[in-house]
C-alpha positions as semicolon CSV with decimal commas, in nm:
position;residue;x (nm);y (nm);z (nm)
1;X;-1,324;1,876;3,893
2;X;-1,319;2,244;3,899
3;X;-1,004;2,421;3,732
4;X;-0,980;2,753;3,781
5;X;-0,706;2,973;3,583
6;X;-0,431;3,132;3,768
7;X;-0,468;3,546;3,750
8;X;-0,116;3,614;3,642
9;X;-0,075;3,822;3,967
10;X;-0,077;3,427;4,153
11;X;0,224;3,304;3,890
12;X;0,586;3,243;3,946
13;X;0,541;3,121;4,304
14;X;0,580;2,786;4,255
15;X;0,227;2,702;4,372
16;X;0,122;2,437;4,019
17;X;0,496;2,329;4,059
18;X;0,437;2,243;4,400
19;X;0,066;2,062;4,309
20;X;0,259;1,898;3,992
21;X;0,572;1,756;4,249
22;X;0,313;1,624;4,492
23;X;0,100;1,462;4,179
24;X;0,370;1,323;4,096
25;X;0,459;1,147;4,392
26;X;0,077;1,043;4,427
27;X;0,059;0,881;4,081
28;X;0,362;0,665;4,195
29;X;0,207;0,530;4,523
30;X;-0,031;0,399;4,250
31;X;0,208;0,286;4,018
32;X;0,166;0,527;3,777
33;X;0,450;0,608;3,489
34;X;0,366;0,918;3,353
35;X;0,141;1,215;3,410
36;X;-0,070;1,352;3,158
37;X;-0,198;1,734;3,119
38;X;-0,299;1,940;2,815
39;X;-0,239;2,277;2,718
40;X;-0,371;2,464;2,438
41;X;-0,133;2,679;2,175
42;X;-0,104;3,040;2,270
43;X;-0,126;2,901;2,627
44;X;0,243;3,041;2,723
45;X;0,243;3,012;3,074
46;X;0,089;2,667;3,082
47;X;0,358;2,537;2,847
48;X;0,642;2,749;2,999
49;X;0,561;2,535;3,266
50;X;0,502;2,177;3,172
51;X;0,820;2,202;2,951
52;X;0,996;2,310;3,275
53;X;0,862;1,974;3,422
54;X;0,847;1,726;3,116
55;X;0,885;1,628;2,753
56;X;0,654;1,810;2,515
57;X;0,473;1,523;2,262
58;X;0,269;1,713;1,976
59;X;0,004;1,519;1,926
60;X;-0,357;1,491;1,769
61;X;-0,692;1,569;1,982
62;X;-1,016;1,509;1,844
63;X;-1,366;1,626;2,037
64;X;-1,628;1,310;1,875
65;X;-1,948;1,440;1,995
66;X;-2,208;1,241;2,159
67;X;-2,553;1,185;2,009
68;X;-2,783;1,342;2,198
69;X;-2,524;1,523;2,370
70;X;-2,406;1,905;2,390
71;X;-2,181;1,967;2,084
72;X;-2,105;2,324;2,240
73;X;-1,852;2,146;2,472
């Protein structure tokens, strides 16, 4: 999946509200009960939003690296 960051020039036009609504309804046809996305702190816009749309859960995240793999990620 490519994710490409919104210039702020694109924001406030309801375009990831829009993708989030539709997501949403998506992730019920499958039976889904909640939708999960990350943002990182100092992220303002990104949290701005997904507090607009959803309960905030501070949690824990921990990168394990793979042997053999590319720590740099």
């Amino acid at each position: 999946m490519l994710l490409i960051p919104l210039a702020s020039a694109h924001r406030r036009q309801g375009i990831a509200t829009a993708l989030i609504q539709k997501l949403q309804e998506v992730a019920a046809a499958y039976g889904a009960y909640v939708i999960f996305v990350q943002a990182d702190i100092g992220d303002d816009p990104a949290i701005k939003l997904y507090t607009k749309l959803g309960d905030r859960e501070d949690v824990l995240h921990f990168d394990i690296p793979v042997n053999g793999g590319n720590n740099n990620a």
